[in-house]
Structure formats: C-alpha cells, structure tokens
C-alpha positions, 0 to 999 in steps of 0.5 A: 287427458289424451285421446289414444286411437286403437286399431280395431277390426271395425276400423281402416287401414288409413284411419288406424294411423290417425289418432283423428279417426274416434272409431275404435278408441276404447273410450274419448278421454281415457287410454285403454288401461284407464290412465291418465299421464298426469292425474293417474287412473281414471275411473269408468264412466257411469255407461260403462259401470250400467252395461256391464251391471246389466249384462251381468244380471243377464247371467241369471237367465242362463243359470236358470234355464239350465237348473232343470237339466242338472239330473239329465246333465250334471255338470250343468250343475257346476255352471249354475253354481259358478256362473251365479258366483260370477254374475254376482262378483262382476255386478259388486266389480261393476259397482265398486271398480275404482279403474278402468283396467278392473271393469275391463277384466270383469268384463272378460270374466262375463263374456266367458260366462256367458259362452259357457252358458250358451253352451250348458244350455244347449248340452244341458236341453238336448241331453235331456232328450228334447224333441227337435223344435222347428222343421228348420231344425229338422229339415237342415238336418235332413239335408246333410245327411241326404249330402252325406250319402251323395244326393243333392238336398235341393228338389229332394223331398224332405218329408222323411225328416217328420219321421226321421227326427222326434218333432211334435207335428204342430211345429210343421209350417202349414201351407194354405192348400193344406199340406206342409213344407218339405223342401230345403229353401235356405241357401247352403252355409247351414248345410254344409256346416251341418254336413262337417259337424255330422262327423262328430255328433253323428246326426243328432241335434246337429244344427242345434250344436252349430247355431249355438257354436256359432252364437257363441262366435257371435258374443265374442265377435261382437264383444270384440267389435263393440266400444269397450264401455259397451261391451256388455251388451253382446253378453246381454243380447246373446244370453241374457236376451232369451230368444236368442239362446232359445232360437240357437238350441231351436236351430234356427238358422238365422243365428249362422248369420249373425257374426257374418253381418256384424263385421260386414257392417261394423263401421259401415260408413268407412266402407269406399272412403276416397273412392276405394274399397281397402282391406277392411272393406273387402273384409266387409263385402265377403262376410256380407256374402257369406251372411247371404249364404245363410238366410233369406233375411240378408237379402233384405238388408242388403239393398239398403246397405248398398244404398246407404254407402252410395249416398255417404260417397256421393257426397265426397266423391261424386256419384261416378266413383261412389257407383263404381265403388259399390258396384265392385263391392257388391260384386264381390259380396254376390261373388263370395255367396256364388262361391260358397254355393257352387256346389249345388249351383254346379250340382242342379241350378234349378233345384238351388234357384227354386229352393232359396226362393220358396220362401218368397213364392209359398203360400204359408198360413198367416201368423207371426208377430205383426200387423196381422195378428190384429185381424187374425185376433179380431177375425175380420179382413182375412179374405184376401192374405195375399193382399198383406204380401203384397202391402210388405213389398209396397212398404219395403219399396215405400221406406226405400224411397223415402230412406233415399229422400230422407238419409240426411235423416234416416242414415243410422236407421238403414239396418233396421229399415227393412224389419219394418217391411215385414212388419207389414207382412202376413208372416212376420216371424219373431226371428226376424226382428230378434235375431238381428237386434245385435247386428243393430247395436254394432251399427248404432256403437261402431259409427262414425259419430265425429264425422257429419258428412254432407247428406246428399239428395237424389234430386236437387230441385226437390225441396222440402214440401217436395220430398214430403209429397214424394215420400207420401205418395211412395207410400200410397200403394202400401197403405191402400193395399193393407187397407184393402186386406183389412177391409176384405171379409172371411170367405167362410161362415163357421158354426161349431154344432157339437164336440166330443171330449176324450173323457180324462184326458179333458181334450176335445177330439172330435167336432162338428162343423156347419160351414156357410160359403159367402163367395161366388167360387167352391172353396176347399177348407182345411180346419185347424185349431188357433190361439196365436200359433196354429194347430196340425190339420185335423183330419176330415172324417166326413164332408165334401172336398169343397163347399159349393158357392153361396152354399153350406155343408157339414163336416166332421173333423177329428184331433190329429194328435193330443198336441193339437186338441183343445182342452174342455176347460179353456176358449179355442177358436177353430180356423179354416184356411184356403188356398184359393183364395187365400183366406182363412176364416174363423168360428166365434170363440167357443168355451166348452166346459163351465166349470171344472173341479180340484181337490182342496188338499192335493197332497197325498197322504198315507192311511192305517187300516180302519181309518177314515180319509176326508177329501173335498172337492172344490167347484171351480169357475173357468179362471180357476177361482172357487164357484160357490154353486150348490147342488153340481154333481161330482163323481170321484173315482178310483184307480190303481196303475200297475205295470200290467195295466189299470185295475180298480180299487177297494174303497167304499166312498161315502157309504157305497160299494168297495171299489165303486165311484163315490158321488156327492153334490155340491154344498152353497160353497161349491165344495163336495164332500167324500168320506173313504175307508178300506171297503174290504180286508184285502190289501189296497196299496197307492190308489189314484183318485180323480173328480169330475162332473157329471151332467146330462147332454152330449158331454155327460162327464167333464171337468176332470181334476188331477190325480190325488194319490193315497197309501192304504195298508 
C-alpha cells in the first residue's frame, strides 16, 4: 500500500510537497478515501473505529442536559430527538463500517451534532432564564457595555455589573481584605468581541453567546487539525467533556482562547525548520498573540513555547539562527497582541497595564482544585497563603529549569508543563487544566512522530548525575517554601458558641463566634461559610474592627443571603480570612441538627368529607436513614398558600382543636403517628403540612420536613 501526503493546515509550505513529511496524512498506509490501488478498500483501523464510538457516546451528555430546557425552549426538543438518533447511527457506523470513507462521514455527521449541541445548550439555559454564572461573565459584560457608551473599562469600577445583571452573590470572588473584585483584569479580545455581539443580543448573556460561538470554532478547528483517525476527540473533549460546554454558557472566557492556541501550536516542531519562519509559522505566531489577548493562562505557556522551539533549532542550525528565529517569531506574537489592544493602550496604558496584571498581584482567598485544598480540608498550614504563590512561581521556575536539562525527554510535555505550576498555587481554578485539555491533545496528535531530532543540552560538561543534581537543586525553593506554608498554623482560634436557625426554611442565619488571636499582631477577620467553595461575607453585627494580639473577642455574625447560610441538618465549617497576614483560619466541623423528619408516604392525596387521612412521620438520623429512637416529639402543622398571603387551616389532628398543630411522640421505630379530619363544616381545600421537632434549648424547633399537600372538600 502508498502512503499519500495531504496538506494540512498543521503542516508547512516545504513539507506538503513532500510526500516524506507523515504530519498530515490521513493515515500511514491508507489513502484519504480508504483505498488501496491493488486490494481495493481498506477497512478503518480499531483507533479510528473507538474514538469515533466514544465521542459518539459523548452525544448523550448534550442531549441530556439540554432535556430540562424543552418548556422554556422547545425546539431543544428537536435536538435531543435527533441528536440521540445520530449518536446511536454513528456508534452502530463506527462498529459496523466496512470503509474508511463511510466512518469519515459519520464523522462529519458527529462533528455537526456536537455544534448543535453546544449551541441548544447554550440557547436552551439562557432562555430559561439562568442567572449569569461567574463575575467574569458579568464583569466582561460590563466592560462593553461601558465601551459602547465611549468610556475606557480599564480602571472603571465595575461594582454596577452585581447590580446590573442577576448573579447569586456567593459567585463574587472574595479578596482577603474582605471585599470583591471589581475591576476588568482580562486583556481585550473578550471585550471587543462582546462590544460587536452587543448589536445583536442587546447586552443579555452576551459573552456567554460568544464563548459558546467560539467553542463551536473550536471543535471544528480541532476536527480539522487533528489526524483523521482522531477526530473524534474535538466532539468528545468540546461536548461530551462536560466542563467545557458548562465553562462556555459560564462565560468563562478562557473558551475565546482556545482555537487561537491550537493552530498556533499544531505541529509546533516545524515552527523555524532551516532557520526560517514560513507562512504556517507566522500563521502560528499571530494566533498565539491573538490567544494572549484573551487570557492571562497563555502567558504562562508562552515561555516554554518559545524555549521548546529554540532547543528543537538549535540542534539543526546552531543556537545564533535558532535565537534569531524565535526572537522575530516572538516579536510578532507580542506585535499581534499590542495591535489587538491598542486601543486601550492608546486609551490609558496605565489603566490596561494594571488590569491585565491584577490577576498576578490580588490577594484573592484560597481555593481551587490543588495541592491547597489538602490544608484548606484538613485546616492546618494556612497561616501564611502567600507562601503557596510564591512555591507556584518556584515550581514554574523549577520545571522550566529542568524542561531545559531534560527536552531530550520532556520535548511533548511542553504544553502541559505550566499547569503543574499552578498546581502548586493557593488558587489553582479548575479552568486552568480543563480548558486547555484539547490544545494538549493537538499537540501530542499533530507532532512530528518521524523525526527524532537531536535533543540539544544547554551545557555540554553537564553529565548526567549533573543534570540530576541541577534538576534538584532548581527544585529546592518550591519544596521549602510549600513546606514552610504547610507547616505555618492558622492566626485565629475559632469557637462557634450558639447559632439561630430560620425556623422552615432550616438554614442558620445568625451566629455567635468567640475568636483567640495567637499572633503578635491585631488581625482584622472576615467570616464566611466553606465546603470547598466559599460563601459571600457574612455580615458583622457586633464585635470589634480587630482582634487584639494574644487576645479574644466575640462577635455576632449574620447570613448574607439564603445562597450563603448553612443548612440546620447537615456539617458547615465556618471560615475566617485576613489580609494581614494573609491567612484564613477555620472552626472545628459543626452539625447543628441530630435528626431531621420526613413523612413515609409523600404523595399527596385527595379526602372526601368525614373521611380519615393517616400521615406517619419517620425520624431520621443526619444521613437520612430512619433512626429507630422512641419518644422525640414532632409537631405537624398546617397551612394553606393563597395569592393574599398564608392562612391557616381546619383539620383537627389527632384528636385536637381544628386548625391547631398535631403532636405526637416518636414510637421504638422512630415513626410519629397522626390521624386528621375535617374539624368543622366549612370548606377546606389544599392544605400544606409540614413536621418538625420540637425540643427544649436555644433552637426549640428543627428538623423541618417538606410539604405534603391534601385536597379536602
């Protein structure tokens, strides 16, 4: 059989005329359309056969998260319908397909799916009246809509966006002073895209539109750059990799980035081959400045990109060219990104200098999905957060060092080297290992698997054992500065003395907190509430500004909003940050409520009149499994909701007045037992009950059950 060189867009000018070069062939030992001049079709390989099954079954998540939105939005409706049909007809193709041409056509088939998908969940969610979900979101928003009425985002307050758009105040990110963000810290590519879009959707969810517009670009850009047998994966990482479709409706605007930085590194190791920069590599440079006018995340990469294509020159035309080289291609990425901002450059370079950079300087509260979170879930070595940033900058300059020493080795890993540091960071956000997982998969596919080039060492004399001891020693600074943070201890002593609970709602809304200052400095503490992600700041209703050194104090702290308050039945831990020092400090895991109740049958029913209706109560431990206690009172109450307001009803319950709460005690199998009747003549219609327990102390109710409904006559 032939091999058969396409050109690509991954591939250059030089190598397409070669049919040498296996970067862009659809496939070694077929032709594109799966024929062979002698033997005739040639089957698709396995590879080719499971990717496109598995994207295929990645299908189903779209369908069903856009099945909710069929009321709000029908026509979703039609997509779940078809799209489900097509999922199913490519996964029975990918099995049964006796060509390559026909498995190449499912393939188009699953790539369109998918694009309808994105854009049916992103119509289907914001239709139905979703609040906006980030303060990225909110806050890009914002931004145009300020540039639309000719005044510069950058340096504006942004604080009108909380009020301007519906976002939940618990999605605010949290300073350690106390305070929110509020300002735009995103160079301007999201904007201005958002600023043109705002002609059509008329400032509603308009960055959400774009990001989920442009991962739609994504999956075709990345269907187009991948090998035919992998094409598969840009429909399986963009619909059926859930984060990404979530992130885009989100409006998170690393999404805007990601078709910039996959062509600019899609077969990355032809990028200056001889000592020049041709089309496809000046192709390169300017995506890779446009992705650097989107987000913060490409300026990480964007040093190990530069250092991975030196060192492949250097081997083949000596380190003078290979500088020259990446010197002028990095010039014109840098040139590309100061173009595309140049306008707030021009505008106010002070305002744009300190905006895209805040990100690096904010002192925002620790969280993410790190290294971090195992002293932030265990509450130890949270003394000294500053400690954590800086360990990630050791780590990012450690593994730069040793990707130096060791590229013979690590030359592929280049793209994912830079996640690792911020691993290490005291925010590493979800967003930055997710969102890039595709631009990783264009790497690793569109490489340049048939040439082995000579792996270059920065220093000849540097031997083996002496890399090894280089390598640990770049190393040193990382591990004893995440050391030092792990082992530095909370500033604050936190000790809940008493809660107050909503009553039906089952929240906490009120607390009281004795606070022990074991530091030689007055710390200013802001409370909130923490399982992973962080409640809004509760509000402070008594206590001082700052607890004195080596000394206590009390304060009295209330809910901000019912999205912030902890529920009676379930563990909360409280939290308490500071700026100075930058800290946060934790109370010991509180569970307020032993039990809680639920009614054995919870399907309401219907009563004629001078009937008798049953309803037990079941006790219930703090997992939800019955708890077999005997004599726990239970009160069940009785109400009726009418436009004009909550009245209350004419049952008598076991035995007592009309219209009075029933109570009853537990039997030995921790079930209540409750018999009702009409209590007078008049009319009753759909009454609402509700259990809870009653109990002596601070918190005399709790455990509140939902609502059963019953029709009386």
């Amino acid at each position: 059989m032939r091999e058969i060189a396409v050109k690509r867009l991954d591939q250059d000018d030089d190598a397409a005329e070669s049919p040498q070069d296996p970067v862009g062939t659809e496939s070694v030992g077929t032709d594109p359309v799966g024929t062979d001049p002698v033997a005739g079709p040639v089957g698709p390989t396995l590879v080719h056969r499971a990717v496109t099954l598995v994207a295929a079954a990645g299908i189903f998540w779209a369908t069903f998260q856009i099945f909710p939105f069929q009321s709000a939005a029908p026509y979703t409706g039609i997509y779940v319908a078809l799209g489900t049909v097509a999922a199913l007809a490519v996964g029975v193709t990918s099995l049964a397909a006796k060509n390559v041409r026909t498995l190449n056509r499912a393939n188009h088939v699953l790539v369109v799916t998918g694009a309808l998908g994105i854009i049916s969940y992103a119509v289907g969610i914001i239709v139905a009246g979703i609040s906006y979900g980030t303060d990225e979101e909110i806050f890009v928003q914002w931004s145009a809509h300020l540039l639309g009425q000719g005044k510069n985002p950058y340096g504006a307050d942004l604080t009108p966006a909380f009020h301007h758009y519906a976002m939940s105040s618990q999605f605010y990110t949290k300073l350690l002073d106390g305070t929110y963000t509020h300002g735009l810290d995103y160079p301007s590519v999201p904007v201005l895209l958002t600023w043109m879009a705002n002609g059509v959707l008329h400032d509603y969810h308009t960055v959400a539109f774009v990001c989920s517009g442009m991962l739609v670009v994504t999956l075709f850009v990345a269907y187009k750059l991948l090998p035919r047998d992998y094409r598969g994966i840009a429909t399986l990482i963009c619909v059926g990799y859930p984060i990404l479709m979530d992130h885009a409706r989100g409006g998170i605007v690393g999404i805007i980035m990601l078709p910039f930085l996959m062509i600019a590194v899609a077969g990355w190791e032809r990028i200056g081959r001889g000592g020049r920069l041709n089309r496809r590599a000046v192709i390169s440079a300017v995506c890779f400045g446009v992705a650097l006018s989107v987000q913060q995340l490409s300026w990480m990469i964007a040093p190990f990109f530069v250092a991975a294509i030196f060192m492949l020159r250097w081997s083949e035309v000596g380190a003078k060219a290979a500088l020259r080289v990446c010197a002028l291609w990095s010039a014109m990425a840098v040139g590309t990104m100061l173009v595309v901002n140049s306008p707030f450059l021009l505008w106010n370079p002070g305002h744009w200098l300190a905006g895209v950079t805040e990100p690096l300087r904010q002192k925002a509260i620790a969280e993410g999905e790190g290294l971090v979170d195992i002293p932030i879930s265990l509450h130890f070595g949270t003394g000294d957060l500053g400690l954590y940033s800086l360990a990630g900058a050791a780590v990012y300059a450690g593994f730069f060092a040793i990707f130096i020493l060791y590229f013979d080795k690590f030359r592929p890993a280049w793209i994912i080297a830079p996640a690792m540091a911020l691993v290490f960071q005291a925010r590493p956000l979800i967003e930055y290992f997710a969102i890039p997982a595709l631009v990783w998969a264009v790497v690793l596919l569109t490489a340049d698997k048939d040439q082995e080039p000579e792996s270059p060492r920065p220093w000849p004399m540097l031997a083996a054992r002496r890399r090894l001891i280089v390598a640990g020693v770049a190393m040193v600074p990382a591990v004893g500065l995440w050391t030092l943070g792990a082992a530095t201890p909370q500033p604050l002593s936190l000790k809940i003395a008493s809660v107050t609970s909503n009553g039906a709602l089952n929240q906490i809304d009120l607390i009281t907190v004795q606070v022990k200052n074991k530091t030689g400095q007055d710390i200013d503490p802001h409370f909130m509430m923490t399982n992973g992600y962080s409640t809004s700041f509760w509000n402070e209703v008594s206590g001082p500004v700052k607890v004195p050194a080596h000394g206590t104090a009390t304060f009295v702290i209330s809910t901000p909003g019912m999205g912030s308050s902890p529920g009676v039945g379930g563990d909360f831990t409280l939290a308490a940050v500071s700026d100075v020092p930058a800290s946060v400090s934790y109370a010991p895991k509180t569970a307020i409520a032993k039990y809680s109740t639920s009614f054995l049958d919870d399907l309401g029913r219907q009563y004629a009149a001078g009937q008798t209706a049953t309803v037990d109560i079941q006790l219930r431990d703090r997992h939800g499994r019955p708890a077999k206690v005997a004599g726990v009172q239970i009160t069940l109450n009785q109400v009726k909701f009418t436009a004009g307001g909550i009245i209350g009803a004419n049952l008598s319950m076991n035995g007592g007045k009309a219209g009075a709460p029933g109570l009853a005690y537990t039997d030995s199998e921790g079930i209540a037992h409750f018999s009702i009747v009409q209590g007078t003549s008049d009319s009753t219609g759909l009454v609402h009950l509700q259990a809870w327990i009653r109990q002596s102390g601070s918190m005399q109710t709790y455990g509140y059950s939902s609502f059963l409904t019953q029709q009386w006559p």
